[in-house]
N, C-alpha and C positions, 0 to 999 in steps of 0.2 A: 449469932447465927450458928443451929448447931452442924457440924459435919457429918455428914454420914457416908463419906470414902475416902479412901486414901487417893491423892490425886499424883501419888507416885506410881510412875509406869511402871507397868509389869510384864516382866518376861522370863519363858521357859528355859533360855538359856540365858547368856551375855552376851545375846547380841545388841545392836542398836534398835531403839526400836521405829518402826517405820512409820513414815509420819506421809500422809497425803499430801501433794502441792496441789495449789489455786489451780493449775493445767490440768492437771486428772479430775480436780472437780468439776471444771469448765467440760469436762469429755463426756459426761453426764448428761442425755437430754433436759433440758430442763433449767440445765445451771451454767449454760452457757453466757448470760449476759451478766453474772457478777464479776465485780472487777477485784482486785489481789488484796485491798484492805478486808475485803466483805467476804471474799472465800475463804480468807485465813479466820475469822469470825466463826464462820459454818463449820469448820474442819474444827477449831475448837471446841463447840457446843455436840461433835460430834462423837470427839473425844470423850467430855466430861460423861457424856450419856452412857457410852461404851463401859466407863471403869464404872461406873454407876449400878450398871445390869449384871458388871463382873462382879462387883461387891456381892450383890444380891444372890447370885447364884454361889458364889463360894461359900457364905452365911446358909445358907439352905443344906449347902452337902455336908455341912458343920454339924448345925442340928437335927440334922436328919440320922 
């Protein structure tokens, strides 16, 4: 499978980087009825998508 990002967090300084809990997702209309296995899932794929569009915007201001 090939990769298309680096799935190392990225940050402006050195801080930690902040990561959503299953509760602030629950705080969400909507996403109140997942339970902690399945919000950690979501926060995950939320993730993955976020560096994903990071990738893509960085590569743009590159080639541009």
């Amino acid at each position: 499978m090939t990769k298309y990002f680096d799935e190392t967090p990225f940050s402006f300084d050195d801080e930690p980087i902040y990561r959503m809990s299953p509760e602030e997702l629950r705080g969400f209309p909507g996403w109140e009825h997942y339970n902690d296995e399945e919000a950690n899932e979501i926060i995950d794929s939320l993730e993955k998508f976020a560096n994903i569009l990071h990738e893509i915007i960085v590569q743009r201001n590159v080639t541009e």
